[in-house]
Every structure is written in C-alpha cells, then in structure tokens.
ROZA-325631 format. One record per residue (C-alpha): residue number from 0; residue in one letter; y, x, z. Coordinates in Angstrom, 3 decimals, decimal comma, always signed. Layout:
   i aa        Y        X        Z
 NUM  A        Y        X        Z
...
END
This chain:
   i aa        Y        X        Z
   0  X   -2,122 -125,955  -47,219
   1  X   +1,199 -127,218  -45,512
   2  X   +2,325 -124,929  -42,833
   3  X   +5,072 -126,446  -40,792
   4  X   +5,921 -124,528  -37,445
   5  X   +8,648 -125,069  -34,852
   6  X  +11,244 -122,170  -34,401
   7  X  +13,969 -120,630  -32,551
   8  X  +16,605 -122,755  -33,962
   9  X  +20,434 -122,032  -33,244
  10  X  +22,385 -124,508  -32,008
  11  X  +26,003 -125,703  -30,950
  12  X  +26,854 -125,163  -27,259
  13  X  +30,291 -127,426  -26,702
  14  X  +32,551 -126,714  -25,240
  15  X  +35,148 -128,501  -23,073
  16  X  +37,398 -129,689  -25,642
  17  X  +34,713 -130,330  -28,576
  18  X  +32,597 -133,351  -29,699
  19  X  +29,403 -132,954  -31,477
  20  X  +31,339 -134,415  -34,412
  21  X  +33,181 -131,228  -34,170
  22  X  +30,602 -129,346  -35,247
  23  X  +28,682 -131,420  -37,750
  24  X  +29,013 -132,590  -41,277
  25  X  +27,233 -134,604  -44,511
  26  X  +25,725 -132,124  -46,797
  27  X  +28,160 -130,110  -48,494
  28  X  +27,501 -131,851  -51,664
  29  X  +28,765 -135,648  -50,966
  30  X  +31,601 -134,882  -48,742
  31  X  +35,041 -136,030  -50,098
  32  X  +38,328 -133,816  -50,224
  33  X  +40,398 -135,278  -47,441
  34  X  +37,200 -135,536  -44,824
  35  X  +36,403 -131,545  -45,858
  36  X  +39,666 -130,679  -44,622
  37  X  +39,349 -132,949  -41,351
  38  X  +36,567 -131,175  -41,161
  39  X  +37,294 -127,418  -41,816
  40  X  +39,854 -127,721  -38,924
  41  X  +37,619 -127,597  -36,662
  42  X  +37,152 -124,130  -36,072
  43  X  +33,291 -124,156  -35,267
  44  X  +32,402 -126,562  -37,943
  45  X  +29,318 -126,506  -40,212
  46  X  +31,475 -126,705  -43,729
  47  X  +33,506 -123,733  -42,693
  48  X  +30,053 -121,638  -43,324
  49  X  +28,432 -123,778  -46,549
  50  X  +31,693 -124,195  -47,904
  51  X  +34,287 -121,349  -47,022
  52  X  +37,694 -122,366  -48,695
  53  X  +38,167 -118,371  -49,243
  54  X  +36,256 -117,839  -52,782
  55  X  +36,967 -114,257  -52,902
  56  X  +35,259 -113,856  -49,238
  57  X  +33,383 -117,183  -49,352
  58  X  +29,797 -115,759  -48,528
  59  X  +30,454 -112,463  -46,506
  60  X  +33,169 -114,792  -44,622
  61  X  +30,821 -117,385  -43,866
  62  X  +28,482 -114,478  -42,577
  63  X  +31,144 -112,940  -40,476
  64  X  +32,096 -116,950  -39,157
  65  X  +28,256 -117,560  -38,316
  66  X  +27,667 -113,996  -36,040
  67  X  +30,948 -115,184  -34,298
  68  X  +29,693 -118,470  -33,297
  69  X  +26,823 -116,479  -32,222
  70  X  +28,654 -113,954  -30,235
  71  X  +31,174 -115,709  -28,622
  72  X  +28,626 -118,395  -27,068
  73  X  +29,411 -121,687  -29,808
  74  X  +25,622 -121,441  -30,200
  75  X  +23,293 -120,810  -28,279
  76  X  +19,643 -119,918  -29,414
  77  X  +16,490 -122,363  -28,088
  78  X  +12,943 -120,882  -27,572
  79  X  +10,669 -122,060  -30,151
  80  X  +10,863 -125,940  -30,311
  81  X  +10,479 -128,555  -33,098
  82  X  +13,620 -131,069  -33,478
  83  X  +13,940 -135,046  -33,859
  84  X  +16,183 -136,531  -35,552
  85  X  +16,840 -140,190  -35,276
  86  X  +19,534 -142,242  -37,428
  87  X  +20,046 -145,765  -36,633
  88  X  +21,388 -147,821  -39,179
  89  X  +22,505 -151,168  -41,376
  90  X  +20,971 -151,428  -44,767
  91  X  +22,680 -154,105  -46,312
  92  X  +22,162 -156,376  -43,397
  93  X  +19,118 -155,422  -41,691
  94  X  +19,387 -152,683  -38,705
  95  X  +16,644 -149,964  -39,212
  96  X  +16,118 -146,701  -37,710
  97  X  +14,415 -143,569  -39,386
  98  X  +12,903 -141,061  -37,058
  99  X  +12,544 -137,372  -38,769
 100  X  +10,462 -134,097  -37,337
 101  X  +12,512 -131,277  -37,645
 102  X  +10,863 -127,479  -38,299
 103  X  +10,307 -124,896  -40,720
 104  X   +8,481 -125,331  -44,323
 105  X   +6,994 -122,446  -45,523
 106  X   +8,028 -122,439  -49,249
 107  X   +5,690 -122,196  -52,123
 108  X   +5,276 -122,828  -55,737
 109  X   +4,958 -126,390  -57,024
 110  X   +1,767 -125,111  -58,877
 111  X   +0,025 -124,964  -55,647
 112  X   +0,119 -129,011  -55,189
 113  X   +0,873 -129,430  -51,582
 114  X   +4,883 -129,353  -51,786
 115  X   +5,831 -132,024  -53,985
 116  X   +8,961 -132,247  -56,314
 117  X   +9,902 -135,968  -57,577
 118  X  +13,137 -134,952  -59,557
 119  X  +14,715 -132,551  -61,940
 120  X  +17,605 -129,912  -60,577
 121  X  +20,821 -128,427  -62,032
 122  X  +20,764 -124,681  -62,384
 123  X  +24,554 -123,927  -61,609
 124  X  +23,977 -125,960  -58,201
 125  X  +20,554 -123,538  -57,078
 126  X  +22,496 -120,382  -58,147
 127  X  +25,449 -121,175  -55,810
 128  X  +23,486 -121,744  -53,063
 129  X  +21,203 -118,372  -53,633
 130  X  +24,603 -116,537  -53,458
 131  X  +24,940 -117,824  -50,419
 132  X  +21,130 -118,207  -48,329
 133  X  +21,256 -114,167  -49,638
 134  X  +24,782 -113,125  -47,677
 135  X  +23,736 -115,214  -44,547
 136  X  +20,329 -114,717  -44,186
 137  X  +20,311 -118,167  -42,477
 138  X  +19,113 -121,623  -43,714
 139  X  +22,242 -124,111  -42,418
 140  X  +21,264 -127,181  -44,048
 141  X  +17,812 -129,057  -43,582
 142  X  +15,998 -130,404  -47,016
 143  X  +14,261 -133,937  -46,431
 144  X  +10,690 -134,454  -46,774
 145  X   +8,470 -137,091  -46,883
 146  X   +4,266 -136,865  -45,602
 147  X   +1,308 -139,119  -44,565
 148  X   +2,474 -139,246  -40,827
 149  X   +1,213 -138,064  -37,697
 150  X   -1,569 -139,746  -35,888
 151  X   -0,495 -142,845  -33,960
 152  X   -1,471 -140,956  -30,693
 153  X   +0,718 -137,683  -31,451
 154  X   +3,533 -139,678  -32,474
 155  X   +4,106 -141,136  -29,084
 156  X   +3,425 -137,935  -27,367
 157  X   +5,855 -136,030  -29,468
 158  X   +8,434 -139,033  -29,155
 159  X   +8,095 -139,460  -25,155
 160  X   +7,982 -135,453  -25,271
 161  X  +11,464 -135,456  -27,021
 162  X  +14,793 -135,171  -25,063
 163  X  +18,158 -136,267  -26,205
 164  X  +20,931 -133,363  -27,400
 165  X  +23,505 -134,776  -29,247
 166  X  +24,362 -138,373  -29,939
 167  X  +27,123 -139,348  -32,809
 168  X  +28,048 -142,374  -34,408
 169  X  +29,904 -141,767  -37,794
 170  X  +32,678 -144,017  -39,880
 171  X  +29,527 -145,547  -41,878
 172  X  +28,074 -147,035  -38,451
 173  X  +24,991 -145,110  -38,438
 174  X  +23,926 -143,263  -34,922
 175  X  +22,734 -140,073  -35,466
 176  X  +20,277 -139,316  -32,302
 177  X  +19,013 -135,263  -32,080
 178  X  +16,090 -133,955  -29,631
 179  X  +14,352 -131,196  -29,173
 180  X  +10,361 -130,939  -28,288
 181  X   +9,660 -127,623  -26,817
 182  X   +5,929 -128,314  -25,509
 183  X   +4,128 -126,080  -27,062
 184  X   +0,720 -127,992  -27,009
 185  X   +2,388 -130,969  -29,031
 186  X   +3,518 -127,833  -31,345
 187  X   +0,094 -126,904  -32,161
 188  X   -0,951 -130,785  -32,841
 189  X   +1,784 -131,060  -35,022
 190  X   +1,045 -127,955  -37,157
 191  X   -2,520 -128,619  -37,484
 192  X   -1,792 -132,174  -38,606
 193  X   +0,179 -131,158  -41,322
 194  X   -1,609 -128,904  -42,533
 195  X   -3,589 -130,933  -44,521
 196  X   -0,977 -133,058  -45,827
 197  X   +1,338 -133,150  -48,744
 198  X   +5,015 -133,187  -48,878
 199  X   +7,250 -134,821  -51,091
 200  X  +10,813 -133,585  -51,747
 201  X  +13,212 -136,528  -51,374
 202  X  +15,966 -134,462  -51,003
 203  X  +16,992 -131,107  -51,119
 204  X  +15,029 -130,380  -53,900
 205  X  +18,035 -127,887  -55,087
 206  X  +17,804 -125,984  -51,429
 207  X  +13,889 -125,594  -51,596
 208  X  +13,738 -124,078  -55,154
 209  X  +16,746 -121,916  -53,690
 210  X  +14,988 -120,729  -50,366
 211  X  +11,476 -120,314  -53,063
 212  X  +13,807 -117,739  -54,983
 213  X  +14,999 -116,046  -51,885
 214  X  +11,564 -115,768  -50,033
 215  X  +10,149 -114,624  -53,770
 216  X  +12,843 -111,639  -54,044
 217  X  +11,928 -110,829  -50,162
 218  X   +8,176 -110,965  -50,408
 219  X   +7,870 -108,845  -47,137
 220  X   +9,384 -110,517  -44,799
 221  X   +7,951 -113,436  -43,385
 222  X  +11,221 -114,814  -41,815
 223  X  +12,650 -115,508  -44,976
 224  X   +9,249 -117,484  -46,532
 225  X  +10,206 -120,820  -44,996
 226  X  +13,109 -122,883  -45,342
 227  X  +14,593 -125,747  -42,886
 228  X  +13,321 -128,869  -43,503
 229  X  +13,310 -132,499  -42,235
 230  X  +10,130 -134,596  -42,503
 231  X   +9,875 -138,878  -42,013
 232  X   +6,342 -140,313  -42,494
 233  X   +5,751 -142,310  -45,199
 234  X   +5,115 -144,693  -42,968
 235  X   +8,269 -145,346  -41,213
 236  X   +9,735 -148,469  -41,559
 237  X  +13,218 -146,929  -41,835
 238  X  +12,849 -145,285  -45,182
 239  X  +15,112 -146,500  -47,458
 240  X  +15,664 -145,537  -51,126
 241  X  +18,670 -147,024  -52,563
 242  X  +19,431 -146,441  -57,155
 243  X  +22,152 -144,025  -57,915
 244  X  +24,081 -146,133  -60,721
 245  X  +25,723 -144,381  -63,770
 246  X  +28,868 -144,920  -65,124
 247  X  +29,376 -143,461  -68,404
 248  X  +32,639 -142,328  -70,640
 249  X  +32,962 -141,392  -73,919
 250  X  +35,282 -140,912  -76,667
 251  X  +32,758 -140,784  -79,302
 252  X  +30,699 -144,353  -79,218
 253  X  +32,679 -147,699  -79,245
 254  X  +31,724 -150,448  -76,863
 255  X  +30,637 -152,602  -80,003
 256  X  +28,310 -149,590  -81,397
 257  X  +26,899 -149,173  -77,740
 258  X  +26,283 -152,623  -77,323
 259  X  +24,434 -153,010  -81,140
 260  X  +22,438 -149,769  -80,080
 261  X  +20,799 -151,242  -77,365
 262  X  +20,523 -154,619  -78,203
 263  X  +18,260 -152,745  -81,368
 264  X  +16,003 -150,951  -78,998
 265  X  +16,079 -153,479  -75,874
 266  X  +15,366 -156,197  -74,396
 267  X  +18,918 -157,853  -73,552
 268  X  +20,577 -161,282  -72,372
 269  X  +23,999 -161,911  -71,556
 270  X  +25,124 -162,844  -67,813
 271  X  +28,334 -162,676  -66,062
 272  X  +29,468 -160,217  -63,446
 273  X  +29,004 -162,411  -60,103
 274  X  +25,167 -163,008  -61,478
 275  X  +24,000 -159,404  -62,120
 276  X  +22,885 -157,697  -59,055
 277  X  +21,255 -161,009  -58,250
 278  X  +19,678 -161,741  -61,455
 279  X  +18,554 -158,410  -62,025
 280  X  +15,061 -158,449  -60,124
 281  X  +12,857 -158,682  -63,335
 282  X  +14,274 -156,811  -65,483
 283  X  +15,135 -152,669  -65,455
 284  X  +19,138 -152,668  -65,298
 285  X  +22,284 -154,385  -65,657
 286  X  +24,798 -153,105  -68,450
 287  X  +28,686 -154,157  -67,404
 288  X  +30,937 -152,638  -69,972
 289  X  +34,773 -151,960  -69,581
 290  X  +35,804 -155,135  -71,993
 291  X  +33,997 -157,393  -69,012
 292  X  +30,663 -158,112  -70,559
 293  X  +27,509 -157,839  -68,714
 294  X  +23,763 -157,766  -69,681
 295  X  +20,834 -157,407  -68,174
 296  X  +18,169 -155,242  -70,266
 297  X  +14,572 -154,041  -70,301
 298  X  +12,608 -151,642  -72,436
 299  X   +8,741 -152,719  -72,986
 300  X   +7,333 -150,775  -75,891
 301  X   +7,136 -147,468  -74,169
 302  X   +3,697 -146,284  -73,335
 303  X   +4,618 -143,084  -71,284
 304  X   +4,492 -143,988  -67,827
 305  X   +7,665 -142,779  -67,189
 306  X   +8,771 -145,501  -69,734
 307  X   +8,122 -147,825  -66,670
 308  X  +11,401 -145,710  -64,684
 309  X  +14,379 -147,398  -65,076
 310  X  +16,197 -143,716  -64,356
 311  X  +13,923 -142,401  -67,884
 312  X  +14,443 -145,287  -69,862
 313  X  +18,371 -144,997  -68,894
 314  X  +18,893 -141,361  -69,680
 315  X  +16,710 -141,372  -73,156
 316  X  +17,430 -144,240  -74,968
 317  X  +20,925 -144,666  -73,468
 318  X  +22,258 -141,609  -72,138
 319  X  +21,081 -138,886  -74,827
 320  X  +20,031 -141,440  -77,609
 321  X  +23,243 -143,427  -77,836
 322  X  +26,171 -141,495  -76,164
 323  X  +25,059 -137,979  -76,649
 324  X  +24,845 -136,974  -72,634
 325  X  +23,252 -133,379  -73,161
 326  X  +25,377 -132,271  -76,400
 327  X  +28,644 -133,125  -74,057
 328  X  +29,500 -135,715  -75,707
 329  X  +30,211 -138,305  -72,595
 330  X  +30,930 -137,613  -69,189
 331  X  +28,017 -139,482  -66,689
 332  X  +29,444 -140,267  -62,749
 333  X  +26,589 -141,249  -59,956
 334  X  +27,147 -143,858  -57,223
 335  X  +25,031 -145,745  -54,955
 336  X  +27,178 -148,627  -53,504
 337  X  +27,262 -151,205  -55,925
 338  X  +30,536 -152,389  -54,855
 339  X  +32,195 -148,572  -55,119
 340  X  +30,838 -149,238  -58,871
 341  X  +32,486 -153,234  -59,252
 342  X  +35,657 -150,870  -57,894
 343  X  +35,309 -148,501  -60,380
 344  X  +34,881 -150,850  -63,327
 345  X  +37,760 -153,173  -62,787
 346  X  +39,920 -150,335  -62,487
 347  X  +39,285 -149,650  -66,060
 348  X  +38,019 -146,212  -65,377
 349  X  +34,524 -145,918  -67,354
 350  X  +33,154 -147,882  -70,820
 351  X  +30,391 -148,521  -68,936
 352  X  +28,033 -148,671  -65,786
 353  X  +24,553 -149,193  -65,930
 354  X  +23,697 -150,757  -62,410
 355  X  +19,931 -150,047  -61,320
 356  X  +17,410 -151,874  -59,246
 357  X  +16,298 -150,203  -55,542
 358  X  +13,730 -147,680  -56,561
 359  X  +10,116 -147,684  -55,034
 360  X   +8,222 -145,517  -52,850
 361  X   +5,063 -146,336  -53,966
 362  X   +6,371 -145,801  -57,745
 363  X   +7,987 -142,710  -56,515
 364  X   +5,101 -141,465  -55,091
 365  X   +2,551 -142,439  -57,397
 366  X   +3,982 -140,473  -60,499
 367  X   +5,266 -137,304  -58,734
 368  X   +1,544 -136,849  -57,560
 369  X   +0,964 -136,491  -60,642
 370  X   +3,005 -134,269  -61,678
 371  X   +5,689 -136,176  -63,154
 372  X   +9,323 -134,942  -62,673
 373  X  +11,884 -137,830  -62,578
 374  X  +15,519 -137,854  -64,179
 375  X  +18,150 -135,959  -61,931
 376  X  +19,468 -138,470  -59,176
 377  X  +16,780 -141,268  -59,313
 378  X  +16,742 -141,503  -55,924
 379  X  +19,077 -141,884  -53,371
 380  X  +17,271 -141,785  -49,725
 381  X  +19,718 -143,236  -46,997
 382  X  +21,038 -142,160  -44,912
 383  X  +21,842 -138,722  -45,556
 384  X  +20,540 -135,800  -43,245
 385  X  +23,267 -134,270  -41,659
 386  X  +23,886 -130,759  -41,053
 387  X  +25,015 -128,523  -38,152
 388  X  +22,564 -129,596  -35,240
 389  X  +20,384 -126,419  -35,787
 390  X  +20,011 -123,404  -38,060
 391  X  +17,585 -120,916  -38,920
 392  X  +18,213 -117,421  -38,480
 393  X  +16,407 -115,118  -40,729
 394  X  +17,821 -112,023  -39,698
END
C-alpha cells in the first residue's frame, strides 16, 4: 500500500528585499560552479543548507543555518496541506506544462512492490546525503514520482482548490508555479486514491534509498519514515523524458580498435554529422567519434529484454566490453542537450559520444514493473524539480 499524506511543510516567508528566486535552487546535483555561488549569496538560500561550502562544519552548519531561518521568521510553518507544483515549459518547440502533487511518501523496501525503482544508484552519492538527512533531521529536496493519476473528478477539485504561492521564471524559460491545498476533505481523497497505486521513481532514486536508510536506523519514530516527494500522473501530457548521452575518454582503446569492436558486434552504417539526430529514429544510437566520423548502430541478437535498452546495450557491449568503464579504464560524462554534446565534440574534448534516442514511458514502465533495474542515468525527466519551496521537518 502507498501512503501519501499532506504535512506541515516549512516554507520561505520574503521578505522586503527578496525574490522567490532568492530562496530557491536546481537540485544540488546539476547546478554549475558560477550559478552555486550566485546562489550561496543569498543568505536564505536552499544550497547554503544541501551544500554548505564549510566541509569541516558542512552538516551541523547547515543545521544551525536551517533553525535560523526558522527562528528569525525566513520560514514560516503551514498547517497540514498538500503542495502543487506547476512548471510551464518549451520542449524543443512545443510549450507543455507538467502539474506535480506535492506530500510525503512513506518509504519502504523495493521488495514490497508498490514503490518502484527504474534505475541503478551510486553508493558514494547515497552516503553523502545520509550524512546529511541524519544532522538535519529535515528532508530539503523533493524526489519525483510518477503514478496512475487521480480520478478526473479529484483532479479538478484539488486544482480549483489550489492557490498560488510563488511564481518564478528561470534563465531556461520554464515558469515554475507553487500552491498549496489545505482542504482537508480533498486531503483524505487524495490519500485514499493513492493508496492503491504504484509509484515509480523517476528521480531521486539516490534521496529515497537515503531517507529508506534513515527511517530504517530510526525505526521508532514515525516522522522520519517518509521522505518528500513530488508525484505527476502518468497521464499528464507534460511528462517528458529526454536520453542522457555519453561521451567517453580513454587512453587505452584507439578510435580504429573502437570502431572495429563494434562494427564486430553491431549493426552499423556510416552517416555524417548534420544527418544523425535525424536519421537516428530506427535504429538504437548514433556513434560520432573525435576524428569526425559518425554511425548510426543497433544491436539485434540479444534476447534479454533489457537487450531492447539502448542505455544496456550502450554500457555492456560498449562501455565495459570495449573501453573498460568499471575497471577505470575510461572516464564516461552525461549530457542531455544534444547540442551541449555537438559543443563538446568539436572542441576535441572526448574520443567519442554515443548520442541516444528519447527514451519511453511505456518502455520505462513496462520493465521496471518487472523488476528490471536500468543502467545509471537512462532517463532524464525534464524539467527538473526544484528545491526550496517547502521542507519537511522531522524533528
């Protein structure tokens, strides 16, 4: 059983000289060097608690920096309420907008089949974050979620319900948009709803295994079993899932071995660079190595379904097989934006980049119900889920 419930979130009271954009970030993990700093000068701001430039204080001072906020009125704390969060945006050309519910996840283990994983983790990342969720006893950062959906008639009662908080545009052009719902009868529907549902991780998958750990080492307190999470129906036409490409270096494999390596175990033909996002629709990636060649390749002898993942196929036969990822022997970079990767490449900076098609839902879906774990970064869901509207105070 799914139990989702709304709660007494914490959240930023502005003041005369602050914007909302004052106060809220990206997740800590995609935010680059000279934004952080922007950032961290604003006194109040999200990243100066998940990422406290002080390593020798870094969790106890981001404990001490969150009971200030607290104390000296930058946040103020709501009555139990559930949260939307709207983000209107341009994918590529076409304007959507993504509507998430906002509340508390009670954590559990995988085993149990109603919260979903879709994609392997990194150890050093979850241990990081434990060090932290145990000094502050708070959840600051929301994982994303994905269920059935609520029934047609709920929706519009929890969306009319819902009044506007904070409004931000950011440098990307998409309009972040955050309510609260603090009826408690549309509470109740909403909990009951879920309850029967499954959720899939899109993202945050590191932060839910974390706040699992914590709620396991504090198994009698009941404040610390759930975990902050955002959750967009599976149904709403704003969900977008965009590849994560890899670009790959390594001083061990030529680009003339690499290339007679795959040609050996692929599917390959030649095309040039303008034609290989284009061309790429029927077939599982698009190879563009630093001497300015460009394939596009498939693999079709695999009869693992996961042999039908272009993320799988990618890391075992390429990856591991051919460039020796997990012994160290190459260095593997992720990106989304195709043309951050075109950037990349004609600067010379990587042998080669290995350009993926859009991944889908249904696929996604399909094989994590199952119990199929995907490779690290298969998935990037757009756009991200910001942090800093609202916390979760465990103690």
């Amino acid at each position: 059983m799914v139990i989702f419930l709304p709660f007494p979130g914490y959240r930023p009271v502005l003041k005369t000289d602050e914007r909302i954009d004052d106060r809220i970030s990206p997740p800590y993990d995609v935010i680059g060097k000279e934004y952080l700093k922007i950032l961290r000068d604003c006194e109040n701001n999200v990243t100066n608690l998940t990422l406290n430039p002080d390593i020798d204080r870094r969790y106890k001072g981001s404990r001490k920096e969150f009971e200030r906020m607290i104390s000296d009125g930058s946040l103020k704390q709501d009555p139990d309420s559930f949260y939307l969060y709207e983000q209107v945006f341009d994918d590529r050309g076409v304007m959507k907008t993504r509507l998430g519910l906002v509340g508390l996840l009670k954590t559990e283990s995988y085993d149990k089949g109603h919260i979903i994983p879709h994609e392997e983790t990194f150890s050093k990342v979850k241990e990081d974050r434990l060090s932290l969720l145990r000094d502050m006893e708070a959840h600051l950062e929301s994982i994303f979620g994905i269920f059935e959906g609520l029934s047609p008639e709920l929706s519009r009662q929890a969306e009319n319900s819902a009044r506007l908080l904070y409004r931000y545009m950011d440098s990307s052009g998409v309009d972040h948009r955050f309510y609260i719902i603090d009826d408690a009868g549309i509470h109740k529907r909403i909990t009951f709803e879920l309850g029967n549902q499954k959720v899939l991780i899109a993202d945050g998958h590191h932060r839910y295994e974390t706040a699992l750990n914590y709620s396991l080492e504090n198994p009698d307190d009941a404040k610390k079993g759930y975990v902050l999470a955002t959750l967009v129906s599976a149904k709403d036409e704003g969900l977008t899932v965009w590849p994560t490409h890899r670009l790959v270096n390594s001083a061990n494999v030529s680009i003339k071995d690499a290339k007679r390596m795959i040609s050996e175990t692929m599917r390959t033909k030649a095309v040039s660079e303008n034609h290989i996002e284009s061309e790429m629709k029927d077939w599982m990636m698009g190879l563009m190595f630093r001497d300015g060649e460009c394939f596009l390749a498939s693999y079709d002898k695999g009869s693992k379904e996961l042999c039908r993942l272009d993320t799988y196929v990618v890391q075992e036969l390429i990856l591991k097989k051919i460039y020796g990822f997990d012994e160290g022997k190459s260095t593997v970079e992720y990106e989304p934006e195709f043309s951050n990767v075109e950037d990349l490449m004609s600067e010379d900076r990587f042998d080669l980049a290995i350009i993926l098609n859009d991944p889908s839902l249904d696929t996604i879906w399909d094989l994590s119900m199952k119990g199929i774990r995907m490779p690290k970064k298969t998935t990037f869901f757009f756009p991200k889920i910001w942090s800093g509207f609202v916390f979760y105070k465990m103690a």
